[in-house]
Structure formats: structure tokens, C-alpha cells
Residue, then its C-alpha position, 0 to 999 in steps of 0.5 A: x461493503x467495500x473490497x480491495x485488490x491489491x497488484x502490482x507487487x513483483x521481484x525487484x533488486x535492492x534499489x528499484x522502484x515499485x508501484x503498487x495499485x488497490x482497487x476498492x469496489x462499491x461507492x464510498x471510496x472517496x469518503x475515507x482514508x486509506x492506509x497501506x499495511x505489510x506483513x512478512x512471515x513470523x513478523x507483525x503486520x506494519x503500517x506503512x502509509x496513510x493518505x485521507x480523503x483530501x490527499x493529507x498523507x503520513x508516512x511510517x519512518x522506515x520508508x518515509x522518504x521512499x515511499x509515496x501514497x496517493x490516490x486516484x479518486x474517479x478510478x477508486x483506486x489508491x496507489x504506492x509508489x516505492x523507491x530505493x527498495x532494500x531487502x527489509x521492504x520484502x513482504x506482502x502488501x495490503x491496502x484498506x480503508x480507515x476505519x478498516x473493513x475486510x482484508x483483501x489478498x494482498x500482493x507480494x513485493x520481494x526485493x533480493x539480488 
């Protein structure tokens, strides 16, 4: 029912800041939570964050501290704010609902001097 696009994603230096945007289609964006997800190659996909519909948030520990989830429901649209970027923060980014439905393309996100 529901589908994302995930932007914002770019070269950045180790250090820099980042704001990803995911915008879902359809009309029951407001009734989820969201959950931001990453995946470089040869590695497991990782959750990075999680925001529900009140705005409760949850943080993994490698980027708590750094990263910020919020959202912006009149726009349907869920954001990632990323700060202090490390090289480590390098891969491509998804947003989806929780539960999950289908993935969108995702957005990639590389931090290298």
C-alpha cells in the first residue's frame, strides 16, 4: 500500500552532517512507526533508528548521539538528520514503515576524505 523514496544521500567528509528525507505515498502514514535501515556491501543490513507515531524515538548505539529521527507528518515524510559522519556510516540508506511492507531504492550515503 504504502511506498518510500528515500533522498538526500551524498559524498560527504568524515565529520559532516547529512539530512536524509523518506517520503511515503498513500494514506496511513501517520498510523506507524518508522525505522531507518543501512546496508553497505558483503555486510548485514542494520537498523539504525526508530521513531513512532507520537515521535517516541530509539537509536542504535553506533550512531546514538549522532544521528537524530524525526518526522514530519502533514508532509508524510520522515527524516535523518546525521552528524559527525565517520567513514563507518558509509552505506546505502533505507526508510520503512514498522511492520515493514516493500523496500524502496534507498539512497546512498558515502563518507571518505
Amino acid at each position: 500500500q504504502v511506498q518510500f523514496v528515500e533522498s538526500g544521500g551524498g559524498l560527504v567528509q568524515p565529520g559532516g552532517s547529512l539530512r536524509l528525507s523518506c517520503a511515503a505515498s498513500g494514506s496511513i502514514f501517520n498510523i506507524y512507526a518508522m525505522g531507518w535501515y543501512r546496508q553497505a556491501p558483503g555486510k548485514q543490513q542494520q537498523w539504525v533508528a526508530r521513531i513512532t507515531s507520537g515521535g517516541n524515538t530509539n537509536y542504535a548505539d553506533s550512531v546514538k548521539g549522532r544521528f537524530t529521527i524525526s518526522r514530519d507528518n502533514s508532509k508524510n515524510t520522515t527524516y535523518l538528520q546525521m552528524n559527525t559522519l565517520k567513514p563507518e556510516d558509509t552505506a546505502v540508506y533505507y526508510c520503512n514503515s514498522i511492520p515493514m511492507t516493500h523496500w524502496g531504492q534507498g539512497t546512498q550515503v558515502t563518507v571518505s576524505s
